[in-house]
C-alpha positions, 0 to 999 in steps of 0.5 A, spaced: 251 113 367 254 118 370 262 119 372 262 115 380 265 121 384 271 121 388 272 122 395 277 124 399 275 122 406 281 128 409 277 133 406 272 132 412 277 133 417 279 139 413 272 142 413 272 140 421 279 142 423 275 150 419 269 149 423 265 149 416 257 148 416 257 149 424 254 153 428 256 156 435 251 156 439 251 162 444 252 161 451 256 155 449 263 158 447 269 157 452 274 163 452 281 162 450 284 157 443 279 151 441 282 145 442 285 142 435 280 136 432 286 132 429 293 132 431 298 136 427 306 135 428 310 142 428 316 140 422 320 144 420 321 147 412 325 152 408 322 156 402 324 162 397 321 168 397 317 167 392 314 160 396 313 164 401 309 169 397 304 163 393 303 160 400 300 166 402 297 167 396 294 161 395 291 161 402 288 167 401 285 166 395 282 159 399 280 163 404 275 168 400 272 162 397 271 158 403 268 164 407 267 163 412 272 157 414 280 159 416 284 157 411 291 155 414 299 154 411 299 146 413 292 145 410 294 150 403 301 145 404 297 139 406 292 140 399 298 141 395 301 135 398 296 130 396 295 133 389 302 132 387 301 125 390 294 123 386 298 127 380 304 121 381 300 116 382 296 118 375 303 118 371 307 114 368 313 116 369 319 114 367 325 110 370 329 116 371 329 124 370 335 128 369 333 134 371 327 138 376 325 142 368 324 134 365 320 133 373 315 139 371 314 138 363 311 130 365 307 133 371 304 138 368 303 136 361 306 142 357 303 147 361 308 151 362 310 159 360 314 159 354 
């Protein structure tokens, strides 16, 4: 029996929201911004330098490989988000942790640079 595959309804608005599988029609494309498929609230966030630059990297990176999709900052952070939450909800952590490198060592299981 195979593994039951899980699904990620969000997925599919991330795949609307970057016109993924549709096709314009010709004739049928009004002039100015499309209007957004889901509400998105404007919130403000500070990052590093070096955030910034992973943030692009990354959104780079997805945009190649999702071609011909546009690939945004809020989907690369809202990506990120949902990852970290499914990665909270799959470890047990324990009642406290003292330090953001003892939080790092528990998620990502030892895979760090020496």
């Amino acid at each position: 029996m195979a593994p039951k595959k899980r699904t990620f309804p969000w997925t599919e608005l991330y795949n609307l929201e970057s016109q993924l599988g549709q096709r314009p029609l010709p004739g049928l494309r009004r002039r100015g911004r499309p209007p957004r498929p889901f509400t998105r609230e404007r919130v403000q966030l500070m990052m590093t330098d070096e955030e910034q630059r992973i943030l692009k990297r990354i959104r780079n990176m997805l945009e190649e490989m999702l071609d011909p999709a546009k690939v945004n900052r809020s989907q690369v952070n809202g990506l990120a988000l949902r990852l970290l939450a499914m990665r909270l909800e799959d470890t047990t952590l324990p009642d406290s942790v003292e330090s953001w490198s003892q939080l790092m060592e528990l998620l990502a299981g030892g895979e760090g640079k020496e």
